[in-house]
Structure formats: C-alpha cells, structure tokens
N, C-alpha and C positions, 0 to 999 in steps of 0.2 A: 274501366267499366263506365257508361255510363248512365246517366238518370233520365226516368221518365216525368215528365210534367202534362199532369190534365188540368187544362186552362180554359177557365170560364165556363166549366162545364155544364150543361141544362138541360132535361128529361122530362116529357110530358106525354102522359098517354091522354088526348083529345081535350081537355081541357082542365084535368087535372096534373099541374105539377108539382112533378117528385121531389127535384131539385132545382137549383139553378146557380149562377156564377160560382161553383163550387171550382173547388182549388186543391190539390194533390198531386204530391210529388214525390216518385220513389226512388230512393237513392241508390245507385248501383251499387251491386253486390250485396243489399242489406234486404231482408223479410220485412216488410209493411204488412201489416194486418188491422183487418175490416171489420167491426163488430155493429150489428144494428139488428133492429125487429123485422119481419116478416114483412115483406112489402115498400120499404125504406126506400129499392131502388139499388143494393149490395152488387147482386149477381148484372144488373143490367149497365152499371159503371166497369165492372169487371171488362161485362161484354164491350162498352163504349176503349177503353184502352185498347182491344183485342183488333177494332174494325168491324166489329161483329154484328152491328144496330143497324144494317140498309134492311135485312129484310125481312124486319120488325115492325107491326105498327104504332110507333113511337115518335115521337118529335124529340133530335136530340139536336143541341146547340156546343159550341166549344172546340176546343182543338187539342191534342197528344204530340207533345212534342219533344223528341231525342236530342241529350245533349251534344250526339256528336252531329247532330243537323241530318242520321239519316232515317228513312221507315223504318216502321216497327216490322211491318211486313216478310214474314219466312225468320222470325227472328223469336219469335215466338210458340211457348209450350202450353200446351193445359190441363189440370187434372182436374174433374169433377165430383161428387159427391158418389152419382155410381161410378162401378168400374168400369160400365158402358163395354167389355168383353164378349168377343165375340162368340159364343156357345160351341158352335163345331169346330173353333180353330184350338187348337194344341197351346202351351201357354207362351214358346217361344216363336210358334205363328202370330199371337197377340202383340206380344213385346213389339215384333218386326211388319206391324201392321202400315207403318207410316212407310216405311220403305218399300212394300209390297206395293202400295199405291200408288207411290210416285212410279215404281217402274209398269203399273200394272199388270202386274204380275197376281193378284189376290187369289184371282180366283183360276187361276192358271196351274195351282201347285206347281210354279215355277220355281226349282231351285236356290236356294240363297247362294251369293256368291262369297267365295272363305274369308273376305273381308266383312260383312256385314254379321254374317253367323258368328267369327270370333268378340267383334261386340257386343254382339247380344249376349253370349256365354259370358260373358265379362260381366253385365249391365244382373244377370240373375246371379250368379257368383254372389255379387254386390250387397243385394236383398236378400241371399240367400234361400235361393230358388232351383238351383241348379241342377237338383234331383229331381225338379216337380217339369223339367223343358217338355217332356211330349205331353202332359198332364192335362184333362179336358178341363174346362173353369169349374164344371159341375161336381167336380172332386175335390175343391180345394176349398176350404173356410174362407169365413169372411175376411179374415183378416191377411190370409195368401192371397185373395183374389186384389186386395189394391196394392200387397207388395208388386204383383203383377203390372198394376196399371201405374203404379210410381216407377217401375223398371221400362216400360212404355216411354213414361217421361222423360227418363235418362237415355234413353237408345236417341231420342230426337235429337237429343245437344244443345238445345237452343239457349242463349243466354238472360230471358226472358219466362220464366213462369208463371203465369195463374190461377190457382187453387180455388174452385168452390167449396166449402166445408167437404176434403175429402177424406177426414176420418169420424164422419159422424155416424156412420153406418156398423161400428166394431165399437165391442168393448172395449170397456176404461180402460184393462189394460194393454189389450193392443193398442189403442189409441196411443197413447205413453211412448208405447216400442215405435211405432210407425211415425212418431212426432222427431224421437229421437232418431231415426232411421232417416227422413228425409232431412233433419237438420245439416246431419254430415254429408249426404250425398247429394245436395244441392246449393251447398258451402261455395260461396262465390259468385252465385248469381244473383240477380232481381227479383225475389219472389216479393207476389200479390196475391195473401192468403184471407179471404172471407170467412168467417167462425160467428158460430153464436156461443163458443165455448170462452169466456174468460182466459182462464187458465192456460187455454191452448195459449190464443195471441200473445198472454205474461211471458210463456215459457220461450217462444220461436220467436217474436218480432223485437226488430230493432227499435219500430216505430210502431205503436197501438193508438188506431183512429174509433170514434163513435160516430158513426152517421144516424143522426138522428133529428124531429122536428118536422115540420109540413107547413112548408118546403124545408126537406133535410137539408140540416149542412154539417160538416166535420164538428167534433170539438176541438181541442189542442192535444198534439198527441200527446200520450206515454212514451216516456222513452225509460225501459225499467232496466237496472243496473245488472254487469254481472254480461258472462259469458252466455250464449244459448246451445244446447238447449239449458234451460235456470233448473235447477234442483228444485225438489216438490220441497226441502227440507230449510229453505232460503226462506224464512220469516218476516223479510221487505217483500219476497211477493207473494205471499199470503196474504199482507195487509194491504197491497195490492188491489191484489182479487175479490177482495173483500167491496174496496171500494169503487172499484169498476162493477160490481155487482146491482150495488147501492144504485150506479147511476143508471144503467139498465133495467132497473124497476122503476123508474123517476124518469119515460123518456120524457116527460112534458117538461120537464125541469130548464132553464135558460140554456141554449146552446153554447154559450160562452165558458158553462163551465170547466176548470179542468183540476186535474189532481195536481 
C-alpha cells in the first residue's frame, strides 16, 4: 500500500490565504482525519489531494505525491456529506451508478452485466441492504440512504478514499453503526476523513490532525491507542476527547500545540 504526501501545499481565494507550505501525509492503509472550523480550508485540501481545484476560483500552490511514483488519478473514491442519490434510480441502480457511466449506459436502462450485478449484491449484502436493491432513495431513512452511498463507495474498489463529514446528517446512533460499518468495510485502505466530530476521528483515525490558524496550519497529530473502531467505554479516549475539545474552543491558541 502506498502513502500519499501533500507538499508544500497553499490556498488562496484572491488575496486572502487559507494556508500555505502546509505538509501532510497519509499513510497507506491507515484513516487520517481532519478536524478544523468552518472555513479553515478542510473540504478544499480534500479537493487539492483529489485533483479537484482547476475549476475553482482559487489559487493553489504544492504538489501530491504517491509513494510508488504513480497518479493518483482513477485511483480514487469519494463519499460526501449528502448522499448526493439519485431520486428515480432504484438503490442498486445508485450503488452501480459509476459503472453505468463509464459504460454509458445510465440512462439507457441498459442491462447490468452478471458480473457487475453479482458485486453489487455482494457490496448491499455487505451494509446490509439487500432487501432494500429495487427500493426508491425516497423510502429509505437517513441512515439507509448513506449505507447506500458507502455501498456506492465499495462497488468503485478504489484504494483511495475521501470522506467529507459523511455521517453528520444521521443520528448519534446510526452515526456509531455506520462509523462502525465503514471501519470494517474499508479496512485496508487510505482513508481521508474530514469531521467536526471529535469523537468520530478518536474512534476511526490512526492519525488526528487540527487545521487551524490564519493562515491554517496542522497541529501535531493524535495518534490514539488501541484498535479501531476504539470503544465508547475506553477511558484514554474520553480523556481524549475531552481534550481535543478544549483545543477546538481555543482555535486561536499557538499552532504548535499538541496533546
């Protein structure tokens, strides 16, 4: 597996910048997560890893670079905040939305072929979705509708994921199941997860970054003990939480600081 590096990285919308020479590296196969204030610059470093900033009015500066020297390009997943689902499509038409495209086939009600259909039945199996495949998104809760869009995620394969806060839309306790639910079914890859939840990044990341300051820069990460996903009932990371909390009400506080 390998790691991603953002080098020298720099953001500026027209004369205000966000960042600059910032420095992050995600280690293959481990969850990094993102925590920062509204506005920090979170979701548009996301996008700068992705490729995503050309047709943005933004000035970015820096370079993403793979440790086995190749693009990131087609190698890459994303899950966002909404489910971004498509309304008239069925939910195992949703799942298989990325391959519909590539064959362009979408709006063809072109057939699946019994190789991509037996993974998609696999990929809701997974989430446990299976009963809900011909289901319109408009019938299913909040909390089916992103097992949906994280089944989405898994049908692509890609070894690369990028997460915008995508259980902030669902209660606490789905939040919990679907934290737990993607831990295991994304077990082995790169994930780049953005949160304003604490708790979340204590629970799922290997590595817990703060971007914070003007011009943002990282603090030193978290790296909180203990298998993931961590138990609500683990006492080290409630004290934790505690104190990543602290620093999150305090952004003005010296960037250098760290737990």
């Amino acid at each position: 597996m390998f790691d991603i590096t953002l080098h020298s990285a720099g953001l500026a919308y027209g004369d205000n910048q966000i960042f600059e020479n910032l420095n992050l590296t995600l280690e293959g196969g481990h969850w990094t997560c993102l925590l920062g204030g509204s506005g920090v610059g979170k979701t548009t470093l996301l996008r700068m890893v992705a490729g995503l900033t050309d047709a943005l009015n933004i000035s970015t500066s820096g370079e993403v670079i793979c440790s086995d020297d190749q693009p990131l390009q087609g190698r890459i997943a994303w899950m966002s905040q909404q489910d971004s689902l498509l309304p008239w499509a069925s939910v195992l038409e949703n799942v298989t939305v990325g391959e519909q495209l590539r064959s362009r086939s979408l709006f063809r009600k072109k057939k699946l072929s019994d190789d991509v259909l037996e993974r998609a039945l696999s990929v809701l199996d997974r989430v446990g979705l299976t009963d809900k495949a011909s289901t319109l998104p408009q019938n299913l809760s909040g909390g089916q509708r992103q097992r949906v869009a994280l089944a989405r995620t898994l049908m692509e394969n890609r070894p690369v994921v990028l997460m915008d806060e995508p259980f902030a839309a669902v209660d606490a306790i789905t939040r919990l199941d679907l934290q737990d639910l993607s831990c295991e079914l994304l077990s082995g890859r790169t994930v780049l997860l953005i949160t304003h939840d604490p708790l979340e990044a204590l629970r799922l990341g290997h590595r817990v970054y703060h971007l914070r300051g003007n011009p943002a820069q990282l603090t030193a990460p978290i790296a909180p003990p203990g298998q993931t996903p961590r138990s609500l009932e683990d006492t080290e990371l409630m004290s934790l939480q505690g104190q990543l909390l602290d620093r999150l009400r305090h952004e003005g506080a010296d960037v250098g600081a760290s737990l």
